[in-house]
C-alpha positions in Angstrom: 76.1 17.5 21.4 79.0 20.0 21.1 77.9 23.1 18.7 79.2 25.3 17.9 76.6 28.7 17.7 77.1 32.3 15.7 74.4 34.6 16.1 74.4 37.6 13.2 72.8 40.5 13.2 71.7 41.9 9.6 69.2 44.2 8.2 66.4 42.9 6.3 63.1 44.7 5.1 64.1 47.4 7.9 64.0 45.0 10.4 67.2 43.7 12.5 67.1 39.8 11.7 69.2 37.2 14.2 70.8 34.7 11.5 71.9 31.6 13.4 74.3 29.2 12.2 75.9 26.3 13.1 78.3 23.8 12.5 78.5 20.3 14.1 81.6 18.0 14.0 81.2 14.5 12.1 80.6 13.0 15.2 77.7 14.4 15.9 75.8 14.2 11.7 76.8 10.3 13.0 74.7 10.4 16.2 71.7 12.2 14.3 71.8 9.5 11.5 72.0 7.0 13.9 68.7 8.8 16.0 67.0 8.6 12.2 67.9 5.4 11.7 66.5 4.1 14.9 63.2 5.6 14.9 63.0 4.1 11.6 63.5 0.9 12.8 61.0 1.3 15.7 58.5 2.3 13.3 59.0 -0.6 11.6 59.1 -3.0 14.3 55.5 -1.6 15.7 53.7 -2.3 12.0 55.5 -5.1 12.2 54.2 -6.5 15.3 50.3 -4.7 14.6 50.8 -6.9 11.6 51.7 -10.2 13.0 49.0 -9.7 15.5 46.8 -8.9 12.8 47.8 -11.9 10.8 47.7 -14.6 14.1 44.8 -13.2 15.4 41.0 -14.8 15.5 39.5 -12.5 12.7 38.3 -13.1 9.4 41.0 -11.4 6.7 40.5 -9.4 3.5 43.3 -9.8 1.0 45.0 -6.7 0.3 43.2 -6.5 -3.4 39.7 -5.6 -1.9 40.8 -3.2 0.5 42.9 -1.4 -2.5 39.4 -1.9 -4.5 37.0 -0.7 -1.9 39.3 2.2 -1.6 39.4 2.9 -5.4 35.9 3.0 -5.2 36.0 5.6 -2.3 38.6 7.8 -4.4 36.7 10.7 -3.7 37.0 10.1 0.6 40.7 9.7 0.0 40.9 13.3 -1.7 38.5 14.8 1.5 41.3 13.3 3.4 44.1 14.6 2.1 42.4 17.7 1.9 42.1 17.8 5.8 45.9 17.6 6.3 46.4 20.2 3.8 43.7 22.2 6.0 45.6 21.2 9.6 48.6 22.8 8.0 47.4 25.3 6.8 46.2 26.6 10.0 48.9 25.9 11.6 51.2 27.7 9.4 48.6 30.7 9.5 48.3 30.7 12.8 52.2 31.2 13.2 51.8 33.4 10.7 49.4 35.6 12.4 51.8 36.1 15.3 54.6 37.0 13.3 52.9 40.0 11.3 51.3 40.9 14.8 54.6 41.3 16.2 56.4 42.8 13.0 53.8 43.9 10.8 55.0 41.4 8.0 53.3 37.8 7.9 56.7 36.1 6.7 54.7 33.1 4.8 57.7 30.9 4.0 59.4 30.9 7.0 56.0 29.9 8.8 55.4 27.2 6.9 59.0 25.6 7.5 58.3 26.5 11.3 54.9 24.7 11.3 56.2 21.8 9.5 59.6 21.4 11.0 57.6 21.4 14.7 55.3 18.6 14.2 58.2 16.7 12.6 60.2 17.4 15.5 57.2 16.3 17.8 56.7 13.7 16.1 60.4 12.4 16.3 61.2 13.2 20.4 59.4 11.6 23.5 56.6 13.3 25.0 56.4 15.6 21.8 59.1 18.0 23.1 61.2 18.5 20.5 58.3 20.8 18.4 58.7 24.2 20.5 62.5 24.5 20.9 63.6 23.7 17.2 60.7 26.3 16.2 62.3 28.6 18.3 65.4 28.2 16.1 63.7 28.1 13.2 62.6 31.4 14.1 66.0 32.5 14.9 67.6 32.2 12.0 65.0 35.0 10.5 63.4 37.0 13.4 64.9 38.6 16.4 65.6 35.8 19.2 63.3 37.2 22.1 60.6 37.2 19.1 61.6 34.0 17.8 61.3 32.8 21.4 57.8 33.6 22.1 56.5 33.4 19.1 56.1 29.7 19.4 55.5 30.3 23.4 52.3 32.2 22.6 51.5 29.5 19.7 51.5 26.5 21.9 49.6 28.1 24.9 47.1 28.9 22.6 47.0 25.3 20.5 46.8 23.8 23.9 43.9 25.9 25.5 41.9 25.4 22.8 42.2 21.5 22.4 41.3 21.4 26.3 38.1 23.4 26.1 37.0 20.9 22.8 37.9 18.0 24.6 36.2 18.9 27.6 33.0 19.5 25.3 33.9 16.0 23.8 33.7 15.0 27.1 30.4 16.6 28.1 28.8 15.6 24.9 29.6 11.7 26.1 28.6 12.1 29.7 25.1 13.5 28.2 24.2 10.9 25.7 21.9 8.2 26.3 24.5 5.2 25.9 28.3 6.1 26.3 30.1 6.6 23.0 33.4 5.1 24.2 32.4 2.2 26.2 36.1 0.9 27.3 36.9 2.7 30.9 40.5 2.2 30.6 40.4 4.6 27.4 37.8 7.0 29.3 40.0 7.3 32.8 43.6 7.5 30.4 42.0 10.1 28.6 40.8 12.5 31.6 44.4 11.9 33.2 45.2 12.9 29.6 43.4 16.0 28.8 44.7 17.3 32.5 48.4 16.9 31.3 46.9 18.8 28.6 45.4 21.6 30.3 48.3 21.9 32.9 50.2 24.4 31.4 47.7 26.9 29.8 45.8 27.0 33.2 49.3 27.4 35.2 49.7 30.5 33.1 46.4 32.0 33.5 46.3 31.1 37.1 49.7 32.8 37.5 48.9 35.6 35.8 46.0 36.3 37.8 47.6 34.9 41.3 51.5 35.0 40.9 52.0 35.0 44.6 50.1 31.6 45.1 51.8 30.0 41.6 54.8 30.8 43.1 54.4 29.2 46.5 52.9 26.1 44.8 55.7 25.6 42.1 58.4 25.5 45.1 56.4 23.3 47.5 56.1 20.9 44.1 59.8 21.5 44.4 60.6 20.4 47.4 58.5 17.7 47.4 60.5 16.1 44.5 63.8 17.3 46.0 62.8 15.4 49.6 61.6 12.3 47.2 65.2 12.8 45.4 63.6 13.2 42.4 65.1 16.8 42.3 69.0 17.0 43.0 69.3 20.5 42.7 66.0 22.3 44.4 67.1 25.9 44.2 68.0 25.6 40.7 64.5 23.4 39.9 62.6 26.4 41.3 64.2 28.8 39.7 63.7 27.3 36.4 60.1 26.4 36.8 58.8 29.9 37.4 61.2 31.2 34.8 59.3 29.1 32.3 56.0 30.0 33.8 56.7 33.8 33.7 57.9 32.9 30.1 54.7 31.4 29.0 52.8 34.5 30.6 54.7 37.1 29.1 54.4 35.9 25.5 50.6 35.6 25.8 50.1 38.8 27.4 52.2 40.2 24.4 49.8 38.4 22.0 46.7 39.4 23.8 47.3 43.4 23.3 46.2 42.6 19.9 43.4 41.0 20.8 41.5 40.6 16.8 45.1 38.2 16.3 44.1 36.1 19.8 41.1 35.6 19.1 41.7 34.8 15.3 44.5 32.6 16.7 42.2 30.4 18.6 39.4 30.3 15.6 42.1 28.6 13.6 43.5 26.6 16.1 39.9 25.0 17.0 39.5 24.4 13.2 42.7 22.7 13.3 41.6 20.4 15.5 38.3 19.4 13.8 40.2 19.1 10.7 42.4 16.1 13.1 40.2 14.5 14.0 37.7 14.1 11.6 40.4 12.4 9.5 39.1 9.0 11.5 35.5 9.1 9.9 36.6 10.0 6.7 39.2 6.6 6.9 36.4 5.0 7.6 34.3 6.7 4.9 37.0 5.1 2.6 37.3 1.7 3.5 33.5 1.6 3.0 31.4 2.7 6.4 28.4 4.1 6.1 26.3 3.2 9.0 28.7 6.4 11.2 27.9 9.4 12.9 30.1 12.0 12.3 30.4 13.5 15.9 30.5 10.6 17.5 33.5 9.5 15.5 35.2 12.7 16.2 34.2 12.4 19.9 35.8 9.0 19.8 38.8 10.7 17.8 39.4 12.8 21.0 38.7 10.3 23.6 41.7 8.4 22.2 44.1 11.0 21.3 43.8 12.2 25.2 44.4 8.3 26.4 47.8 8.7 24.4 49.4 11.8 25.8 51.1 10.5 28.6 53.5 7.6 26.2 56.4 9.2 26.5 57.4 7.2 22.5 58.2 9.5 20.0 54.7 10.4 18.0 53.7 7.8 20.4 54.0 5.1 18.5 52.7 1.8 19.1 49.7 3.4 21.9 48.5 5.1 19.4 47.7 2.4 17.2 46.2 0.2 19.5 44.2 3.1 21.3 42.3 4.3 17.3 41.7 0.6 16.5 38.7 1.6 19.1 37.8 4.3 16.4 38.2 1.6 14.2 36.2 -1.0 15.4 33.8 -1.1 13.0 36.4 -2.1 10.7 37.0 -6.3 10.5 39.9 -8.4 8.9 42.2 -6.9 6.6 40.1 -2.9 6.5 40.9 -2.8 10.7 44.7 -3.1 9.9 44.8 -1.1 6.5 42.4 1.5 7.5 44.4 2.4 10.8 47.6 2.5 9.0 46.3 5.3 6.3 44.8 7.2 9.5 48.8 7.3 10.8 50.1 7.8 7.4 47.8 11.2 7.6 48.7 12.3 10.6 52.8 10.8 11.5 54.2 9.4 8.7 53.5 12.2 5.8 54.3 14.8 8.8 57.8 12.8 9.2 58.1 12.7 5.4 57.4 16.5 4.7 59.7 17.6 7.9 62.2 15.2 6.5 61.9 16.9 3.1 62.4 20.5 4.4 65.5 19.9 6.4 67.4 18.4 4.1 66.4 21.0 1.8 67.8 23.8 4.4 70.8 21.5 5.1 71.6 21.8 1.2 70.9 25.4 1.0 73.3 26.2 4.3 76.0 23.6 2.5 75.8 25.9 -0.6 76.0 29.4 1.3 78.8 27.9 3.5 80.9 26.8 0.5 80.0 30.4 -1.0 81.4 32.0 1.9 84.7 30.0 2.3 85.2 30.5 -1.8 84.7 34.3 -1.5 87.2 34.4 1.7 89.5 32.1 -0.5 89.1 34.5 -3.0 89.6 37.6 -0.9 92.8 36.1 0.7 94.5 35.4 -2.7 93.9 39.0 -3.8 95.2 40.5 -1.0 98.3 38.3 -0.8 98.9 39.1 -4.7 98.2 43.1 -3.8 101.3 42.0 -0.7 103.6 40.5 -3.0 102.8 44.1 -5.8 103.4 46.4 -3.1 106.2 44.6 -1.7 108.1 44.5 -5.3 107.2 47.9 -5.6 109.0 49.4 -2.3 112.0 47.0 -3.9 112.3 49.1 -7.0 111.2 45.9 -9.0 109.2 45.9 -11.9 105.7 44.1 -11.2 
């Protein structure tokens, strides 16, 4: 996608601010729409098919009215559960937050929520959840200075990451220790151990490099070649480079967070109550379509089982595994309540996060509209004046009156 980028510097508060803007032929607002459009139909085509399935399936249905009843009765679960995605993003805007005042001394509130939000929607939008990090990165940029704005988010998903691997790996503990297995399916236990080390991968790479470079280093390239020699990798040389370039990335942002250590360990308080806050949105669904008979921890446990089995689909927000992997969660649910109850637990956590991301990039789309039609008026402006003051100056040296 051709773009075409201008990076400004200009003082604000006493601090030197990179502005980034941009400016994309139609061509490319086509391609975008047409991105949009697609994952919208997607979307639609997996409830489709969850419902069809639902519908031709061997299960004894609940009209629509009694699950709207049951959960009008439950009014008060659905307000606990909309108060757990306020809570999720709420720490995840403060723990952005955090960061930036620990690296300027100012906590920039605004411009972390729009970061927080505008990651998840990008995560939730791009395969494998990649498209978070980079457009936070830009997000920053338009506000902070870039090598900021770069690890900012660097040291925020190192430290999001290491913290959902040591809960899962309680999660895990906690299962292997109670007296009957709490998720009883194998294929979700094994998918979510080759899950939670896809997980882990990174924040472990980082540690391990920063404590051993030397071996990190020999063990990227031999990775290397091994993928080159399988032609998996075309360019080897340039593969290597770029993997420990990322890794010495990674480590150099969370060393620069970890000289204020109160912020780390702050950061990682509020990223493990993010995480509860997730996944305890399952027993609280449940809660609401009118379960009683649940533990709490082992819903949460099961919460976490599942999310792990889901990492590796590479769909955006992985969609489709990740309904089929919570009905699990859901089991206790029958009929109509299985179907309805899984698709409020995504509306939590994928559909509002697409709707508010949606929201706040139109929004700065309009506001950059406005400033660029500012700026082209005022130039318009400016060039009329001084061609009038050339025309004046010009009858002037003429002898003419003006």
């Amino acid at each position: 996608m051709e773009k075409k980028l201008k990076i400004s510097e200009e003082k604000e508060g006493g601090d030197n601010c990179a502005v980034l803007e941009y400016s994309s032929k139609q061509g490319d607002k086509k391609k975008r729409r047409l991105k949009s459009i697609a994952l919208l139909l997607f979307n639609i085509l997996v409830i489709a098919v969850i419902i069809i399935i639902e519908l031709t399936g061997n299960r004894e249905h609940v009209s629509i009215g009694v699950v709207l009843d049951t959960w009008g009765e439950n009014w008060y679960f659905i307000v606990a559960l909309l108060g757990l995605v306020a809570l999720y993003y709420l720490c995840l805007t403060v723990r952005i937050s955090l960061l930036i005042r620990a690296s300027t001394g100012r906590p920039r509130r605004k411009l972390s929520f729009s970061t927080a939000v505008l990651g998840k929607y990008y995560d939730n939008i791009t395969p494998f959840g990649s498209g978070g990090q980079p457009f936070q990165m830009f997000n920053l940029g338009r506000k902070l200075d870039v090598g900021l704005a770069t690890s900012i988010p660097t040291a925020d998903f190192i430290i999001h990451q290491l913290m959902f691997t040591l809960i899962t790996i309680a999660a895990f503990v906690f299962n292997s220790l109670s007296s009957s297995p709490i998720v009883e399916s194998e294929l979700i236990r094994v998918a979510a151990y080759i899950g939670v080390v896809c997980y882990a991968a990174i924040p472990l790479i980082v540690i391990m490099f920063s404590i051993f470079p030397g071996a990190i280093t020999a063990i990227a390239k031999f990775i290397c070649k091994i993928g080159h020699k399988l032609h998996i990798i075309k360019d080897l040389e340039k593969a290597e480079n770029k993997v420990i370039s990322a890794v010495k990335k990674y480590t150099t942002s969370l060393k620069n967070v970890s000289k204020k250590k109160s912020y780390l360990l702050l950061s990682a308080i509020i990223s493990a109550v993010c995480w509860i806050a997730f996944h305890s949105l399952p027993y609280f669904v449940l809660r609401v379509c009118g379960v009683h008979d649940i533990s709490y921890i082992n819903t949460v446990v099961m919460s976490i089982f599942a999310y792990c089995a889901i990492t590796v689909i590479p769909t955006p927000g992985s969609a489709g595994a990740a309904e089929g992997a919570f009905y699990i969660v859901f089991s206790s649910l029958t009929g109509g309540f299985l179907f309805w109850g899984t698709m409020l637990w995504r509306f939590c956590i994928y559909y509002l996060s697409l709707i508010s991301g949606f929201t706040i990039t139109m929004y700065q789309y309009a506001k950059a509209s406005r400033k660029e039609k500012k700026t082209a008026l005022a130039a318009s402006s400016s060039s009329e004046n001084a061609e009038i003051a050339s025309i004046d100056n010009n009858g002037d040296n003429n002898g003419e009156p003006k």
